[in-house]
C-alpha positions in Angstrom: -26.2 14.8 -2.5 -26.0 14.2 0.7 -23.4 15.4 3.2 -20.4 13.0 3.5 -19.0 11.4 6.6 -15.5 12.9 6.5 -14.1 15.5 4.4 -10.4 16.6 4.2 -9.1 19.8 3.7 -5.4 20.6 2.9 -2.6 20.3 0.1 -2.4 17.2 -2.6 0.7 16.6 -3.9 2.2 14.2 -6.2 5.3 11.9 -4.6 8.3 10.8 -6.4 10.4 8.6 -4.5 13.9 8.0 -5.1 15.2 5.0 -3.1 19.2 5.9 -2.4 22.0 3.5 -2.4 25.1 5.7 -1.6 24.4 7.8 0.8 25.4 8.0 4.6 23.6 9.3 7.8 25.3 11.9 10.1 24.2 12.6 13.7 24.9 14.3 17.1 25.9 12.1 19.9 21.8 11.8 20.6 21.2 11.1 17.4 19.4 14.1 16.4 20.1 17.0 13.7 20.8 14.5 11.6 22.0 15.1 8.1 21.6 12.8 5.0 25.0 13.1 3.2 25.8 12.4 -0.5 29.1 13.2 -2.8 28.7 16.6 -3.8 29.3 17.4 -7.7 29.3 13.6 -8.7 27.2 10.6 -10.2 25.2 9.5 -7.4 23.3 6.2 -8.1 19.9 5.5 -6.6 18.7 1.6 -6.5 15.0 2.7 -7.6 12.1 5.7 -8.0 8.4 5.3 -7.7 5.5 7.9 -8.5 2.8 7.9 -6.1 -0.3 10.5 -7.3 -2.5 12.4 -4.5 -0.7 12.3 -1.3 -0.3 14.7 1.0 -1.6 14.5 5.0 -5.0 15.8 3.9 -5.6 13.2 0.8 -3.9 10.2 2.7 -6.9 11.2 5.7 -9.3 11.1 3.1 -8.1 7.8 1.4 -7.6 6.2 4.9 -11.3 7.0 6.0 -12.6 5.9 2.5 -11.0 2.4 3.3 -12.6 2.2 6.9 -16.1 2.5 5.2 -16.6 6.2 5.8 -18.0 8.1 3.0 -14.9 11.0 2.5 -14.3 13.9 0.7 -11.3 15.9 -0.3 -10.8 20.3 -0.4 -7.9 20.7 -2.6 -6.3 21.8 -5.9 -4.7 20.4 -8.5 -3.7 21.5 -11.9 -5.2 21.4 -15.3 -2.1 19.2 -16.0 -1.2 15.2 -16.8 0.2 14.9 -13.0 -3.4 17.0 -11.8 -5.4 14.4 -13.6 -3.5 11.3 -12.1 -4.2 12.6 -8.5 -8.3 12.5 -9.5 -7.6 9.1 -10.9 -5.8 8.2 -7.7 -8.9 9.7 -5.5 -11.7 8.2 -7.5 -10.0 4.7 -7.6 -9.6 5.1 -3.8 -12.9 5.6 -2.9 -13.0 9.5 -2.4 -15.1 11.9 -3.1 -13.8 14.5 -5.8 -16.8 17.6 -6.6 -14.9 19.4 -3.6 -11.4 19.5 -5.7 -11.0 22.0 -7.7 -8.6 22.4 -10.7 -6.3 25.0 -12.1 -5.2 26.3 -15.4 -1.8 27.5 -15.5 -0.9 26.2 -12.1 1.3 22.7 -11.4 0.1 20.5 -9.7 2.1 20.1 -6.1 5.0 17.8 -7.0 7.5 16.7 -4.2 10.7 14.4 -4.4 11.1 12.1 -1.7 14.9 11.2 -1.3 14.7 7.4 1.0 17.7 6.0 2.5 17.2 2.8 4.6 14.2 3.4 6.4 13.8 7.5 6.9 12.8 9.8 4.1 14.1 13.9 3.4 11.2 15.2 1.4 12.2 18.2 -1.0 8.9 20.2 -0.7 7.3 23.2 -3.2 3.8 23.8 -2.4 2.1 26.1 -5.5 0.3 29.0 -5.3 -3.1 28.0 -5.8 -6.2 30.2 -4.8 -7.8 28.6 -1.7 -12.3 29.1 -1.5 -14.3 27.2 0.5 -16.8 25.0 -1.8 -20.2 24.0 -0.4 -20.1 21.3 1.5 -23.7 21.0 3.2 -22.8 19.5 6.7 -20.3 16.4 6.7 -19.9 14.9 10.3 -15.7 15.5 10.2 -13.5 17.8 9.0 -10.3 16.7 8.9 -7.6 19.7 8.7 -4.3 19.5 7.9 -1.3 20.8 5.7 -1.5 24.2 3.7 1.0 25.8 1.9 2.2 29.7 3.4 -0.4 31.3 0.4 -3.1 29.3 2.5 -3.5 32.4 5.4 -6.2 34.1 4.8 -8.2 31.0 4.0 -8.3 29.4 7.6 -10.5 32.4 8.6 -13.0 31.0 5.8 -12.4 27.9 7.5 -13.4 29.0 11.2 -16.2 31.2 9.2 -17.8 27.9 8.4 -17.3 25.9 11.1 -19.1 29.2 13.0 -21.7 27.9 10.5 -22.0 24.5 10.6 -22.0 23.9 14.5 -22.7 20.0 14.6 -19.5 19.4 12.3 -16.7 18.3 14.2 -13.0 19.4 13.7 -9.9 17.5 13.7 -6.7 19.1 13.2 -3.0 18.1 12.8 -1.5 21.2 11.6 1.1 21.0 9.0 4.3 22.8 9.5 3.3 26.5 8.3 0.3 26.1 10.0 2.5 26.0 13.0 4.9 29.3 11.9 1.4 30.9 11.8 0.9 30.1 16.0 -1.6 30.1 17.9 -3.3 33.5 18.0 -3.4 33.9 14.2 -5.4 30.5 14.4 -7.9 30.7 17.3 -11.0 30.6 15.6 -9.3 27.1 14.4 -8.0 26.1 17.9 -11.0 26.7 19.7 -13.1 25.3 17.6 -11.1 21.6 17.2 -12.7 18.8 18.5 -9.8 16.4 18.3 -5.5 17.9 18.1 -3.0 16.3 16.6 0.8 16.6 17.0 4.2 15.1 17.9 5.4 15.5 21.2 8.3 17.9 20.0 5.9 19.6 17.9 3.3 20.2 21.4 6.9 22.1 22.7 7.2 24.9 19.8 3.8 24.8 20.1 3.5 25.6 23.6 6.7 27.5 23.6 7.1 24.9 26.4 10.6 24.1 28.0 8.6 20.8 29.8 8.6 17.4 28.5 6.4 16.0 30.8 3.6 14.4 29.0 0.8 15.2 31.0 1.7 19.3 31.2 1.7 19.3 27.3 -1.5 17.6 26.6 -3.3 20.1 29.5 -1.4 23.3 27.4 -2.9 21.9 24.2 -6.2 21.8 25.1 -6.3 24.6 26.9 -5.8 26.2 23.6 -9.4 25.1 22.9 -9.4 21.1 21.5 -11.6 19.2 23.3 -9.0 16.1 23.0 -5.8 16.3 22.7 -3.4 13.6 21.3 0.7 13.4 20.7 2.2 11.1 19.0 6.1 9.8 20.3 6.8 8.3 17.4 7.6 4.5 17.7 7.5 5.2 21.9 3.4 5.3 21.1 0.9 7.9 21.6 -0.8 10.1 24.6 -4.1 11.1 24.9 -5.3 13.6 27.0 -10.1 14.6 27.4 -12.1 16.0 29.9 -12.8 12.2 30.6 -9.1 11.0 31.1 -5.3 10.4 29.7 -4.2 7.4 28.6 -1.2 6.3 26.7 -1.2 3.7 24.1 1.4 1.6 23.2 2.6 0.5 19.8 1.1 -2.3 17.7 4.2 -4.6 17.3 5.8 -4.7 13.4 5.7 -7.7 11.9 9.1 -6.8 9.9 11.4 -3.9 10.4 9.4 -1.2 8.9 10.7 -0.4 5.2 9.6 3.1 4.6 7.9 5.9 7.2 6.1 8.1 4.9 2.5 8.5 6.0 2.6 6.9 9.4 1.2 9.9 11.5 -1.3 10.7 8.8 -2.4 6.9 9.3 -2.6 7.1 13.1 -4.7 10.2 13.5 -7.0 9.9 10.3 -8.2 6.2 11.6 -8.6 7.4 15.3 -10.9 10.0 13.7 -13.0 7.1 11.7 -13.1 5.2 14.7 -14.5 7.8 16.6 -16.9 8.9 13.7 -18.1 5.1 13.8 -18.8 5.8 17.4 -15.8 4.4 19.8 -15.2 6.4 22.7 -11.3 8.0 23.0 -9.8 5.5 24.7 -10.9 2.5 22.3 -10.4 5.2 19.1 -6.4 5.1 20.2 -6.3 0.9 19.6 -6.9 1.8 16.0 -4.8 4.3 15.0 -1.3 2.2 15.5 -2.5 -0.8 13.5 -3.1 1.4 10.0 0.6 2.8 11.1 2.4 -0.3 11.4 0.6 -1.3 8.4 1.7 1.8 6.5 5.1 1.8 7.3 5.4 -2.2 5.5 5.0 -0.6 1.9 6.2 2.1 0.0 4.2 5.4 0.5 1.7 7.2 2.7 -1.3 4.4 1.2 -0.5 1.1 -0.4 -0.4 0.0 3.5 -4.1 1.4 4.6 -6.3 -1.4 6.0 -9.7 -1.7 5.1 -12.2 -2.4 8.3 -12.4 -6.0 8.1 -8.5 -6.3 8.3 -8.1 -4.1 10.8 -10.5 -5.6 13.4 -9.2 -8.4 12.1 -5.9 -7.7 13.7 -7.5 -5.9 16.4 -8.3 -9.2 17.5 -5.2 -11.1 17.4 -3.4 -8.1 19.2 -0.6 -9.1 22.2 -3.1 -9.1 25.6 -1.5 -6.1 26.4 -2.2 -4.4 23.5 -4.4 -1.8 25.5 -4.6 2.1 26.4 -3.0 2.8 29.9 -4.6 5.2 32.0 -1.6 7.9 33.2 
């Protein structure tokens, strides 16, 4: 078999939705810390729940690159279980590549509930313990890494042991939230070795342990942890980019509807940037791709429903506003 195009590496998990109807939102005066509210020791009634199989930022990467036309692979585990065999299902109908996942007796599969009020989402999380191994992958072009559970340690160094190994595969990273608590020194061989970063601009901060929020400071610290490009996303503000050849920022591809649900817009944006550049677009033209699979996303329920295939995303490529274009800083 030959190697694959793209091949993800990182948690699957199974959503369950549960779409609120009395709840209320509480905020600071800048609307942050916010805290979703509900009566406490009552009857609280939801409008409606949906159960979405292999999710996760790694397995909506793979599923997102599988619609552009990449061939995409998936490092992951699942349980010998009804909910483990639904997430193969998922992968196989998608277009992904399953030898690389790898399934466990007498281990859940991940299994999430995601509590969505208007258009926001609190996701109660439980990642399983499930033994992590590299599997032989010969030589894909990408790795996309992303989200591991805090068992998942000791695995990254197999992870940089590879890469060591494999010299012409590239690595993308957007590092999940315990892959942050882990910093930056227990994850050099990672950092150093990352062809393409991805974060949020308040994630780049803890990162950085910076106190700046000047853009152009925090893509420099980034890659001067190693990444060769560096890119943070400011939610619906847009996206910077930051190479040895430029920084440009990139602007938002307009909604065509409020957007009705959030989940999976990030994983959207950086997983298509990465098939556009695998498809061989340089940096600045990579970043026009990413915000139409987000806004497309963000129109359905779910981290996939809304991933474009090629044809419709060139497709609205070219009826984007004139101004629809990445601004050198």
């Amino acid at each position: 078999m030959s190697s694959p195009d793209f091949v993800a590496i990182g948690d699957t998990v199974v959503d369950a939705f549960i779409r609120l109807k009395d709840a209320s939102v509480h905020c600071n005066i800048n609307r942050q810390d916010c805290e979703l509210c509900m009566r406490f020791g009552d009857k609280v009634p939801f409008e409606a729940a949906y159960v979405i199989p292999a999710v996760g930022n790694s397995a909506n990467a793979a599923v997102s690159a599988a619609r552009l036309g990449l061939t995409s692979g998936l490092v992951t585990s699942v349980g010998k279980d009804r909910n483990g065999e639904d997430c193969l299902a998922a992968l196989r109908g998608n277009g992904v590549m399953t030898e690389y996942v790898a399934q466990h007796e007498g281990i859940p599969t991940n299994y999430h509930y995601v509590l969505w009020y208007e258009d926001e989402r609190t996701i109660l999380i439980k990642h399983e313990a499930f033994p992590y191994a590299m599997p032989v992958l010969g030589a894909p072009r990408w790795l996309y890494l992303s989200s591991l559970g805090e068992h998942a340690a000791a695995f990254h160094a197999e992870i940089a042991t590879y890469l060591e190994a494999n010299p012409d595969t590239k690595l993308a990273f957007q590092p999940g939230t315990f892959q942050m608590k882990l910093g930056v020194e227990a994850l050099r061989g990672i950092y150093e070795r990352t062809e393409v970063f991805f974060c949020n601009r308040d994630e780049a901060g803890r990162i950085l342990g910076a106190g700046t929020e000047d853009i152009r400071a925090l893509l420099d610290g980034i890659r001067a942890l190693g990444p060769k490009v560096a890119i943070i996303t400011d939610g619906p503000e847009g996206a910077y980019a930051g190479s040895a050849d430029g920084a440009w920022f990139m602007p938002p591809y307009p909604d065509p509807a409020p957007p009705y649900e959030r989940t999976g817009a990030g994983d959207a944006f950086s997983s298509t940037v990465i098939a556009a550049l695998a498809l061989g677009l340089p940096v600045d033209q990579a970043l026009r791709w990413g915000p139409v699979n987000s806004m497309s996303v963000v129109q359905k329920v779910g981290a996939q429903e809304g991933l474009l295939d090629r044809a419709s995303l060139e497709a609205l490529l070219a009826n984007a506003p004139a101004d629809y274009l990445p601004r050198a800083l």
